[in-house]
mmCIF file as Biopython writes it, N, C-alpha, C and O atoms, coordinates in Angstrom:
data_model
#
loop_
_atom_site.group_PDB
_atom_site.id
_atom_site.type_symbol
_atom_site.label_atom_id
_atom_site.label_alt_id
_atom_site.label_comp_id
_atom_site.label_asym_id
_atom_site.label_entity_id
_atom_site.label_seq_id
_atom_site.pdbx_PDB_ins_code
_atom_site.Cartn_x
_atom_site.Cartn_y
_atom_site.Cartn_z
_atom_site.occupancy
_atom_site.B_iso_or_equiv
_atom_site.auth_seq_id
_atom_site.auth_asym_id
_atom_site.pdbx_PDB_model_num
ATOM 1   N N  . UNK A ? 1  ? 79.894 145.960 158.819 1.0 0.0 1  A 1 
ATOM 2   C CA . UNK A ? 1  ? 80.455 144.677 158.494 1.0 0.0 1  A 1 
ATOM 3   C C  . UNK A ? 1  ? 80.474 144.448 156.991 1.0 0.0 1  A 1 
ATOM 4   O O  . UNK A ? 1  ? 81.233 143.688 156.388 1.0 0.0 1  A 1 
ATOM 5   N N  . UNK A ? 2  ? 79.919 144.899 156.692 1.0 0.0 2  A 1 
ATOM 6   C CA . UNK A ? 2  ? 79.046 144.815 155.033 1.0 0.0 2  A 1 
ATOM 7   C C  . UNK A ? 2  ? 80.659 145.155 154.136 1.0 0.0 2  A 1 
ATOM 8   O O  . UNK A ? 2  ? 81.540 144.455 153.636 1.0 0.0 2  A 1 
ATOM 9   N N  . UNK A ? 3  ? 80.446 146.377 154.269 1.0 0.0 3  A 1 
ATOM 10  C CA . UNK A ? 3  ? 81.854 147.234 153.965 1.0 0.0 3  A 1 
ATOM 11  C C  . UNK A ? 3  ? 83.171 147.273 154.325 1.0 0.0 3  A 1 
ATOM 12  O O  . UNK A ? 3  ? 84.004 148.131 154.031 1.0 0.0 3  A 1 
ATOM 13  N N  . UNK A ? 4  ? 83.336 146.032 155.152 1.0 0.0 4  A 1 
ATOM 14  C CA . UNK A ? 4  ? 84.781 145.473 155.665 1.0 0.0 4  A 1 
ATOM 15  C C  . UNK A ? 4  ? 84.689 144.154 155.080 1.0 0.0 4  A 1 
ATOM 16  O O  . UNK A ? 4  ? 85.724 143.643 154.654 1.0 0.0 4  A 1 
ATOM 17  N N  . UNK A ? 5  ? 83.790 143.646 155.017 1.0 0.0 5  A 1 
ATOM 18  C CA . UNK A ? 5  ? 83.910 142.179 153.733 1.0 0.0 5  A 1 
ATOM 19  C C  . UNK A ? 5  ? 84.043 143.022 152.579 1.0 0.0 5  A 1 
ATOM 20  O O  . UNK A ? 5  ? 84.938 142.428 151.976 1.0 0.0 5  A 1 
ATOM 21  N N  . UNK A ? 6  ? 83.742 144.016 151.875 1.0 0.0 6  A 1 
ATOM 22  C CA . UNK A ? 6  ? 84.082 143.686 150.578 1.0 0.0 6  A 1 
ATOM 23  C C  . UNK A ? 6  ? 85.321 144.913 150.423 1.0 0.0 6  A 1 
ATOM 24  O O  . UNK A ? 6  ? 85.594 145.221 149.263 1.0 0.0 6  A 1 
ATOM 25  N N  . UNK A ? 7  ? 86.004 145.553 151.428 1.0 0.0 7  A 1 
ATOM 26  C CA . UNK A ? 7  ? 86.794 146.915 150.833 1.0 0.0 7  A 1 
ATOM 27  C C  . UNK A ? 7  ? 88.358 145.836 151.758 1.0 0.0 7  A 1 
ATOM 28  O O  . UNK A ? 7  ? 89.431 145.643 151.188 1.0 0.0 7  A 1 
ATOM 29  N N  . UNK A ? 8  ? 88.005 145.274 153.321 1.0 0.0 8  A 1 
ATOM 30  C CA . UNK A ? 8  ? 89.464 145.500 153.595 1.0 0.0 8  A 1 
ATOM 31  C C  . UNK A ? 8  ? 89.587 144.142 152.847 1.0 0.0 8  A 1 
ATOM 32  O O  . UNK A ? 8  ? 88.706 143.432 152.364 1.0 0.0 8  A 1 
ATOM 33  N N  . UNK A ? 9  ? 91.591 143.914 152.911 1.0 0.0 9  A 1 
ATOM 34  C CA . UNK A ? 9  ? 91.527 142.913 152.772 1.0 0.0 9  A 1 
ATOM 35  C C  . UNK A ? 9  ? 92.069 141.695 153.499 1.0 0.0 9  A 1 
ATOM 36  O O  . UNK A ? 9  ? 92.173 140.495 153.241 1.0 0.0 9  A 1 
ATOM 37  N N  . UNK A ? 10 ? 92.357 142.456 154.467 1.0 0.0 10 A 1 
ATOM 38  C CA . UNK A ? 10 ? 92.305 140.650 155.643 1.0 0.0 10 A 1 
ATOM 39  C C  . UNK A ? 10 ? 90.948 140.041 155.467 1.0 0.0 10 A 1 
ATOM 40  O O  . UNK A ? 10 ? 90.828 138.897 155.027 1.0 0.0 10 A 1 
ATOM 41  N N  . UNK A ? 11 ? 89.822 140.860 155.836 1.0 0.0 11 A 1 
ATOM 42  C CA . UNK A ? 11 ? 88.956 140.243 155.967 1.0 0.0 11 A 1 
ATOM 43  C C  . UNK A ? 11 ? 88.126 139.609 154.520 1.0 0.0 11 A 1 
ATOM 44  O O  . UNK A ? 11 ? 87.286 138.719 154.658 1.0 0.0 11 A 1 
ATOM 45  N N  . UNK A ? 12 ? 88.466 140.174 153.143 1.0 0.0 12 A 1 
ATOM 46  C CA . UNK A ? 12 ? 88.313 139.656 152.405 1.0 0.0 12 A 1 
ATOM 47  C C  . UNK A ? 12 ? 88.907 138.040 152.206 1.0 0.0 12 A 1 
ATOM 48  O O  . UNK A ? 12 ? 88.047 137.223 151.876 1.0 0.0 12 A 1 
ATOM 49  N N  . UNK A ? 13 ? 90.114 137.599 152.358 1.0 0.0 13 A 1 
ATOM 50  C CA . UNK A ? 13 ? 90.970 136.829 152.680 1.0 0.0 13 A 1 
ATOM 51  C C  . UNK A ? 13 ? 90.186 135.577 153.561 1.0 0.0 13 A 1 
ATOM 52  O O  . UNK A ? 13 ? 89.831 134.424 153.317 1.0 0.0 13 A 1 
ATOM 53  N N  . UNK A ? 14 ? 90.125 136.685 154.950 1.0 0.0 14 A 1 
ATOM 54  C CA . UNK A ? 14 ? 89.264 135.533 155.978 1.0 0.0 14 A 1 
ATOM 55  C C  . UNK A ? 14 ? 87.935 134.993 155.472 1.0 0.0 14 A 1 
ATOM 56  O O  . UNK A ? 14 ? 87.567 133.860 155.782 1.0 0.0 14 A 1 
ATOM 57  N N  . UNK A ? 15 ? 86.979 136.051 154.445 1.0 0.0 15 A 1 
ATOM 58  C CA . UNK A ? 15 ? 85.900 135.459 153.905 1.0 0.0 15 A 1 
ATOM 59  C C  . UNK A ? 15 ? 86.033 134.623 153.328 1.0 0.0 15 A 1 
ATOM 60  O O  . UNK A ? 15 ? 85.596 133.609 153.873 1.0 0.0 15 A 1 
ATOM 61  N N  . UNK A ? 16 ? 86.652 134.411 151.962 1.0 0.0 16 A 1 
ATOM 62  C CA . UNK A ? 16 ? 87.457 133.335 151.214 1.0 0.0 16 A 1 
ATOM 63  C C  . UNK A ? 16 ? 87.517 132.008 151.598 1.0 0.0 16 A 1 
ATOM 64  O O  . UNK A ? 16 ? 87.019 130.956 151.197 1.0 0.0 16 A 1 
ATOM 65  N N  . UNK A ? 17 ? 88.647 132.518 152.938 1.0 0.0 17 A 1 
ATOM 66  C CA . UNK A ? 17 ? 89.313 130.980 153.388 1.0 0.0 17 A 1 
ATOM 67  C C  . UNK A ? 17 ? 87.860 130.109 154.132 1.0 0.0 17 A 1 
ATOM 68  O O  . UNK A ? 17 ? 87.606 128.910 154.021 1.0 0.0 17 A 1 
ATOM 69  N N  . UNK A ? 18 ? 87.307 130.844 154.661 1.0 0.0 18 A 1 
ATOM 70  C CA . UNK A ? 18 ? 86.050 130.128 155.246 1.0 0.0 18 A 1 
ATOM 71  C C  . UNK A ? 18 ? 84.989 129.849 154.495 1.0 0.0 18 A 1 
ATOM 72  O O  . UNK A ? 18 ? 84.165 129.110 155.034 1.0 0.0 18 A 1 
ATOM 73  N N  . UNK A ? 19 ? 84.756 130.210 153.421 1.0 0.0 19 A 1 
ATOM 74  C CA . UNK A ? 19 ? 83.712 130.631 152.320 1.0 0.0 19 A 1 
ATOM 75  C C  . UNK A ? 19 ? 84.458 128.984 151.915 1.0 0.0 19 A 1 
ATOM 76  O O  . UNK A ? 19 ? 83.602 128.104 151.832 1.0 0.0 19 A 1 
ATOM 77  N N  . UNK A ? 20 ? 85.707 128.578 151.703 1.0 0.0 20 A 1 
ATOM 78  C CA . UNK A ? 20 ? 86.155 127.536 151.106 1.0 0.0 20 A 1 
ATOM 79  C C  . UNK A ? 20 ? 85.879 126.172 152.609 1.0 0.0 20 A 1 
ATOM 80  O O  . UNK A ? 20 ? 85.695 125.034 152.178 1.0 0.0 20 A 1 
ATOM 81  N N  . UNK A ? 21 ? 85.868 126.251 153.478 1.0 0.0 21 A 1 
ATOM 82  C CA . UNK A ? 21 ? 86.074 125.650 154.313 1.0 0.0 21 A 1 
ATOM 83  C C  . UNK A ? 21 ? 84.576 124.995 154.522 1.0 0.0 21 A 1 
ATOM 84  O O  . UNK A ? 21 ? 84.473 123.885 155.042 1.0 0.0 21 A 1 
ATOM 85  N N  . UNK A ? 22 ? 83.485 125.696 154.115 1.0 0.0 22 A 1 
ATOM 86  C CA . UNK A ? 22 ? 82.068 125.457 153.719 1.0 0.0 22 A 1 
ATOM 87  C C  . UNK A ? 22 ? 81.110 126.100 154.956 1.0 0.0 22 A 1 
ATOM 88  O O  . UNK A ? 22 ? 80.079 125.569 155.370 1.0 0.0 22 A 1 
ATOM 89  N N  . UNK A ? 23 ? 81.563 127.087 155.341 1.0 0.0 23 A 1 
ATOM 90  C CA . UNK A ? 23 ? 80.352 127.962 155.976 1.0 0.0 23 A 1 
ATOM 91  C C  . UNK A ? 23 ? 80.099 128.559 155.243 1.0 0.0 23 A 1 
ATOM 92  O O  . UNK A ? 23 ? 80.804 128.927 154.304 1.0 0.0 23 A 1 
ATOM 93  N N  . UNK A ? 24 ? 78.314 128.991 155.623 1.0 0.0 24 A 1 
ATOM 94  C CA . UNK A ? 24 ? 77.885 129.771 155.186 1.0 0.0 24 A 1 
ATOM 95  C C  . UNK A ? 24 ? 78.242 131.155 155.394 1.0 0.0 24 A 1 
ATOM 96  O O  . UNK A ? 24 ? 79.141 131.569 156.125 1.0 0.0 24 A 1 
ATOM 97  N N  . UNK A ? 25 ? 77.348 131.914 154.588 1.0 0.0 25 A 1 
ATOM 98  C CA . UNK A ? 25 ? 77.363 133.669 154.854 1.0 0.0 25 A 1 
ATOM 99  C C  . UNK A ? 25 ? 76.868 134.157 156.159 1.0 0.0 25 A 1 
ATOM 100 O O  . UNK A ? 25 ? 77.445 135.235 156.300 1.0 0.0 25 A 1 
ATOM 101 N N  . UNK A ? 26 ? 76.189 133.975 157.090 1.0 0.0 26 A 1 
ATOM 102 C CA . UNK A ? 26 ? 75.410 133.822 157.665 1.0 0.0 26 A 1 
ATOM 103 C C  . UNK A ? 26 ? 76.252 133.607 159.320 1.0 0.0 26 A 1 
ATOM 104 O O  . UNK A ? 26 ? 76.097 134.335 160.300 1.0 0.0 26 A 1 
ATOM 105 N N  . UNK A ? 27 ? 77.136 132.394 159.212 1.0 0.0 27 A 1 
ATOM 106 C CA . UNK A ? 27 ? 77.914 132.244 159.739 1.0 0.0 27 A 1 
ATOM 107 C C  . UNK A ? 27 ? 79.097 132.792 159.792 1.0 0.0 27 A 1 
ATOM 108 O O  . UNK A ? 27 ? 79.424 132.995 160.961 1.0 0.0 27 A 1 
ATOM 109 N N  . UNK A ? 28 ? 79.907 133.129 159.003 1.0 0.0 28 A 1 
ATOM 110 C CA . UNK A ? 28 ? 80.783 133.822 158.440 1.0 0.0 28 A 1 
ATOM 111 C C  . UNK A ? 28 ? 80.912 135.537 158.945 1.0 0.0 28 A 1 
ATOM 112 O O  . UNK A ? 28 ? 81.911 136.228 159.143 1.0 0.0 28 A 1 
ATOM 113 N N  . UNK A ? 29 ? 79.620 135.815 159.036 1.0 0.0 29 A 1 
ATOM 114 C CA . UNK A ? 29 ? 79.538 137.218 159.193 1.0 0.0 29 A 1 
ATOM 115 C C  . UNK A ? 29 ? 79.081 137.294 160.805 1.0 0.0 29 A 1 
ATOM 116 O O  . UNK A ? 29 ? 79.316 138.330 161.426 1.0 0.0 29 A 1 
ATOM 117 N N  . UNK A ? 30 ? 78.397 136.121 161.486 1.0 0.0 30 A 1 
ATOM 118 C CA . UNK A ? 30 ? 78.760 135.689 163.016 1.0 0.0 30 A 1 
ATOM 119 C C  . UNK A ? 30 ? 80.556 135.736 163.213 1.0 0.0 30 A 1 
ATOM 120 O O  . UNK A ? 30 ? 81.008 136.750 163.744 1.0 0.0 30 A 1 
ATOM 121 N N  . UNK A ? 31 ? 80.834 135.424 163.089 1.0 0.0 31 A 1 
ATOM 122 C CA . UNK A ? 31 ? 82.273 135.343 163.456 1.0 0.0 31 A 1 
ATOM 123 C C  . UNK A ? 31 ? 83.118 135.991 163.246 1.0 0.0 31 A 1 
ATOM 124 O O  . UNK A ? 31 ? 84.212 135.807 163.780 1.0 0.0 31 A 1 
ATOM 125 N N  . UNK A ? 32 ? 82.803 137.278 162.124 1.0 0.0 32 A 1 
ATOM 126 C CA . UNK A ? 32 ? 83.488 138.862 162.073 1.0 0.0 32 A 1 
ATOM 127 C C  . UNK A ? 32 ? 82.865 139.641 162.725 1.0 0.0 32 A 1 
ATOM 128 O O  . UNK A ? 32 ? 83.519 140.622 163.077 1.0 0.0 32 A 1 
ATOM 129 N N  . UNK A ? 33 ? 81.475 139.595 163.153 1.0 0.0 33 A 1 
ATOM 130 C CA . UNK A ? 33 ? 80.805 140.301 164.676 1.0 0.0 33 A 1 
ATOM 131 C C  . UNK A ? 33 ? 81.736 140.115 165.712 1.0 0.0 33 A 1 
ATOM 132 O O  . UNK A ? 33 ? 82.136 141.105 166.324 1.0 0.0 33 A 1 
ATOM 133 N N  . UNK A ? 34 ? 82.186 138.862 166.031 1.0 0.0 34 A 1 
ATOM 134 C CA . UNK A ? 34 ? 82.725 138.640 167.336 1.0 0.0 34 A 1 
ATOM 135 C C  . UNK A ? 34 ? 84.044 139.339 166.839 1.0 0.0 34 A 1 
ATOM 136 O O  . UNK A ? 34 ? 84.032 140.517 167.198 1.0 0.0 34 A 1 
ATOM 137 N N  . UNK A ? 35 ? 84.932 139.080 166.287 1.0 0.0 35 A 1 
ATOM 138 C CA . UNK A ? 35 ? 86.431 139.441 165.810 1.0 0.0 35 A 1 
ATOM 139 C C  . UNK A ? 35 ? 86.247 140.912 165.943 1.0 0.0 35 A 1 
ATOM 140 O O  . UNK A ? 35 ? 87.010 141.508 166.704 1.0 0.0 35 A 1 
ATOM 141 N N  . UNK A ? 36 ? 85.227 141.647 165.225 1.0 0.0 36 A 1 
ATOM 142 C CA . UNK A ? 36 ? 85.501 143.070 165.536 1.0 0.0 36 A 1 
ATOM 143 C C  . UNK A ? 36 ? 84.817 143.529 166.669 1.0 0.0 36 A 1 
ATOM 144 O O  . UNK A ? 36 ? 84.466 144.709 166.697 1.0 0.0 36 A 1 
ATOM 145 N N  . UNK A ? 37 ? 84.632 142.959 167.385 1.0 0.0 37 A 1 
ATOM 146 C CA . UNK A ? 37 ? 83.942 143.245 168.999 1.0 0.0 37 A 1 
ATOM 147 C C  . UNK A ? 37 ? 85.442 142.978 169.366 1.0 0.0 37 A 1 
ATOM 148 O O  . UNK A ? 37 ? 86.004 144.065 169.499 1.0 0.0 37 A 1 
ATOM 149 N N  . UNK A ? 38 ? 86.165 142.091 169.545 1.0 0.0 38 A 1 
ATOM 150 C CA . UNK A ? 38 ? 87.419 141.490 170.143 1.0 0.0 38 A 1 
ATOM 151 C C  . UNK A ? 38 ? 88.096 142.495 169.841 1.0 0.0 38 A 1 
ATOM 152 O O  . UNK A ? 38 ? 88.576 143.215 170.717 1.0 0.0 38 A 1 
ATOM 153 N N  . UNK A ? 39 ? 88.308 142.798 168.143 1.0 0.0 39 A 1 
ATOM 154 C CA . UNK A ? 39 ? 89.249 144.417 168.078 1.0 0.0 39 A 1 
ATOM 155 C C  . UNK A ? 39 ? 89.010 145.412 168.800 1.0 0.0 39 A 1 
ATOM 156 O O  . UNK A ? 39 ? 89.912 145.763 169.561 1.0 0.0 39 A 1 
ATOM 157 N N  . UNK A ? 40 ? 87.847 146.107 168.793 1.0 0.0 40 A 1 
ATOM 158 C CA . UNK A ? 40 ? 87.017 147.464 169.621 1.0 0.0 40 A 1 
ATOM 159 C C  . UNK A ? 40 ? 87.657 147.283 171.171 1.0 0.0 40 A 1 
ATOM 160 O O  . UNK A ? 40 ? 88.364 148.101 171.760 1.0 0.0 40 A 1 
ATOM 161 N N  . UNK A ? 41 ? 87.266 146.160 171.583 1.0 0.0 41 A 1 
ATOM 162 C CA . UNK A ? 41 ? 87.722 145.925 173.074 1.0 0.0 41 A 1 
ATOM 163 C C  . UNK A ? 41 ? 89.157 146.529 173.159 1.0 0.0 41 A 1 
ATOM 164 O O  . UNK A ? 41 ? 89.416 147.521 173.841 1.0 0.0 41 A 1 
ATOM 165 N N  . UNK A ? 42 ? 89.841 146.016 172.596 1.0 0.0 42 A 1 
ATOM 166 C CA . UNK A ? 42 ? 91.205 145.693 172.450 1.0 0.0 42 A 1 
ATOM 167 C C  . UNK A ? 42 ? 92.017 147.330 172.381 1.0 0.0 42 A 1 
ATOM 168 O O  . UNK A ? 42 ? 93.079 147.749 172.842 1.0 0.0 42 A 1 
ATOM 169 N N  . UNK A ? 43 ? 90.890 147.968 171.546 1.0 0.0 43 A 1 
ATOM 170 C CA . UNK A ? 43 ? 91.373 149.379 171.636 1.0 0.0 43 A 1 
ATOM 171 C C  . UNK A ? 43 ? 91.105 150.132 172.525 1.0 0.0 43 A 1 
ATOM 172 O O  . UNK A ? 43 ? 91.808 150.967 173.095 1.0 0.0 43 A 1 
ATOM 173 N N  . UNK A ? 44 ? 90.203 149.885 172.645 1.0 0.0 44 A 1 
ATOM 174 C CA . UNK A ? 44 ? 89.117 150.908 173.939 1.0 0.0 44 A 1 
ATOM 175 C C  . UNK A ? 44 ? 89.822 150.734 175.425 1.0 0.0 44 A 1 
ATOM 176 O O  . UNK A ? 44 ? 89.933 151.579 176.313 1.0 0.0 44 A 1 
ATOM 177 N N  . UNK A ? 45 ? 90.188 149.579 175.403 1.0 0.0 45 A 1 
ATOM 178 C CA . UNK A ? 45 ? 90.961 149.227 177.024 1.0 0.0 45 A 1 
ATOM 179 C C  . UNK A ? 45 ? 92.601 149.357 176.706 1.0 0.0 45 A 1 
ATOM 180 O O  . UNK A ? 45 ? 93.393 148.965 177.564 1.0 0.0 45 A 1 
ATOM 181 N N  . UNK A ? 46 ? 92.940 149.753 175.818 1.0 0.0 46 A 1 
ATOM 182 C CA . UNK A ? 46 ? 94.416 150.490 175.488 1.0 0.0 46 A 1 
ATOM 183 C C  . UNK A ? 46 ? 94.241 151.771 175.527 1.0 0.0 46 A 1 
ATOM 184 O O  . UNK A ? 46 ? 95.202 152.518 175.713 1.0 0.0 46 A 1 
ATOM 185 N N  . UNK A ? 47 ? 93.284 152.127 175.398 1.0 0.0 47 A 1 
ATOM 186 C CA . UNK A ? 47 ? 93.168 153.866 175.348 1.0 0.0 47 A 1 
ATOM 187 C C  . UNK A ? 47 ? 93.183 154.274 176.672 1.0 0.0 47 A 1 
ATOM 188 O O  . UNK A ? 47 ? 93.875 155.110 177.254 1.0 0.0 47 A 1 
ATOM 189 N N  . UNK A ? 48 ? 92.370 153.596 177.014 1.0 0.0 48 A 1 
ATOM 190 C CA . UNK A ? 48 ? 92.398 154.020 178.239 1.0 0.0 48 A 1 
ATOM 191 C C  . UNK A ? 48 ? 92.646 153.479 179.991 1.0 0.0 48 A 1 
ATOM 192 O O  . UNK A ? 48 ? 92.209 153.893 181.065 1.0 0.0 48 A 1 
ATOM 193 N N  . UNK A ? 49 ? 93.478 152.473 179.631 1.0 0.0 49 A 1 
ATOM 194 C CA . UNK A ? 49 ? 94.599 151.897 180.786 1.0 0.0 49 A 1 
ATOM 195 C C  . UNK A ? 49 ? 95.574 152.677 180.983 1.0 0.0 49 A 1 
ATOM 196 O O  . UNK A ? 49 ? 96.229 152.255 181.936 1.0 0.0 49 A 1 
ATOM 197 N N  . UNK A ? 50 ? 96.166 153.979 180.384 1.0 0.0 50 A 1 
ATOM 198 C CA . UNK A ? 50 ? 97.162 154.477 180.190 1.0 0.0 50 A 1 
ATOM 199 C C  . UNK A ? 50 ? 97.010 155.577 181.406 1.0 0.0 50 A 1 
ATOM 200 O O  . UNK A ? 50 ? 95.872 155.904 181.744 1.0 0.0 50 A 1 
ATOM 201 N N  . UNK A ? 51 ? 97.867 156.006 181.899 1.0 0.0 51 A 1 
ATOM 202 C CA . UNK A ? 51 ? 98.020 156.857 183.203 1.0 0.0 51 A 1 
ATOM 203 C C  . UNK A ? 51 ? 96.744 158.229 182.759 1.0 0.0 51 A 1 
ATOM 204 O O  . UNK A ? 51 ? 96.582 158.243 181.539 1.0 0.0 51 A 1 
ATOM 205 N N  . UNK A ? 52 ? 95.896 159.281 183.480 1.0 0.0 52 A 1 
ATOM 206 C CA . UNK A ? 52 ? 95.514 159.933 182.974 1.0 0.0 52 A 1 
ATOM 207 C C  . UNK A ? 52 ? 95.679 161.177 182.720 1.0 0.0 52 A 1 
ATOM 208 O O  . UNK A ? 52 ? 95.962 161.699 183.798 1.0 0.0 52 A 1 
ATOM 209 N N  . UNK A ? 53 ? 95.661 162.065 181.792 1.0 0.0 53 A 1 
ATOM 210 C CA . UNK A ? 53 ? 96.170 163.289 181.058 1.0 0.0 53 A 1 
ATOM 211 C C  . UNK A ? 53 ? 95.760 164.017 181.563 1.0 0.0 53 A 1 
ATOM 212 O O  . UNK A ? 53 ? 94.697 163.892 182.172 1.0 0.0 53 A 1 
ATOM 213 N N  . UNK A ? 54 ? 96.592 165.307 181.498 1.0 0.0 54 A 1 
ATOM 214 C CA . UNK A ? 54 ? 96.567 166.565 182.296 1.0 0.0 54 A 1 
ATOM 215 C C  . UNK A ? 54 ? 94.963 167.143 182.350 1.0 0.0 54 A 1 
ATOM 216 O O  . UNK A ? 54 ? 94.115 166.837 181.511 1.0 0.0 54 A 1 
ATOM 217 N N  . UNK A ? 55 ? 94.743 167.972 183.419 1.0 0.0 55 A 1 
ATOM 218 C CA . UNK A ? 55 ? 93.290 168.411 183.890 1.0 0.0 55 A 1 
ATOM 219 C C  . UNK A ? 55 ? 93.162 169.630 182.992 1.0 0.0 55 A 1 
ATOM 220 O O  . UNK A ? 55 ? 94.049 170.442 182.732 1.0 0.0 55 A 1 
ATOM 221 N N  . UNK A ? 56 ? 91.824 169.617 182.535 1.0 0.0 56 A 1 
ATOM 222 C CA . UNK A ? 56 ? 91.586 170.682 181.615 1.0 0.0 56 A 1 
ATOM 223 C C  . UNK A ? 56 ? 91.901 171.885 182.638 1.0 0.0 56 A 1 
ATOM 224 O O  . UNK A ? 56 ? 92.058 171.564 183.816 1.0 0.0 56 A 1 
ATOM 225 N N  . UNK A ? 57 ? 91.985 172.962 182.357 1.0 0.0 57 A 1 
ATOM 226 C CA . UNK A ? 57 ? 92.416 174.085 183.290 1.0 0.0 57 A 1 
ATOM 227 C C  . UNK A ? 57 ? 90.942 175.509 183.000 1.0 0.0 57 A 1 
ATOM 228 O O  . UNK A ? 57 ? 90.688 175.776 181.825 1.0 0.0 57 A 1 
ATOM 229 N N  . UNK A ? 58 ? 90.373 176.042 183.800 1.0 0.0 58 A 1 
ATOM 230 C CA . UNK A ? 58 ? 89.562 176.706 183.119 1.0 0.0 58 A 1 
ATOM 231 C C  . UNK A ? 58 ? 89.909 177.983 182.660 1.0 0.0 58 A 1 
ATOM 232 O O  . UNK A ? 58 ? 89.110 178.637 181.990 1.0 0.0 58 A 1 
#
């Protein structure tokens, strides 16, 4: 989390706008826990909803 607040920059952005809105750090970094739990999900159940791929063959 550490290293996605300070490198990307949506989430730099999202720190900002909330950083202005008057939460704390503390809070702030609660609520990019959840957001990148929500992303992970989001991928993980796209990966693998998809029909499944050919059988390894020995």
């Amino acid at each position: 989390m550490l290293v996605r607040m300070s490198h990307d920059p949506r989430t730099r952005d999202y720190v900002a706008r909330r950083t202005q809105e008057g939460l704390k750090t503390k809070d702030i970094f609660r609520c990019l826990k959840r957001f990148v739990a929500r992303e992970v999900y989001h991928h993980l159940t796209s990966a693998f909803s998809g029909a499944p791929g050919p059988s390894p063959t020995a």
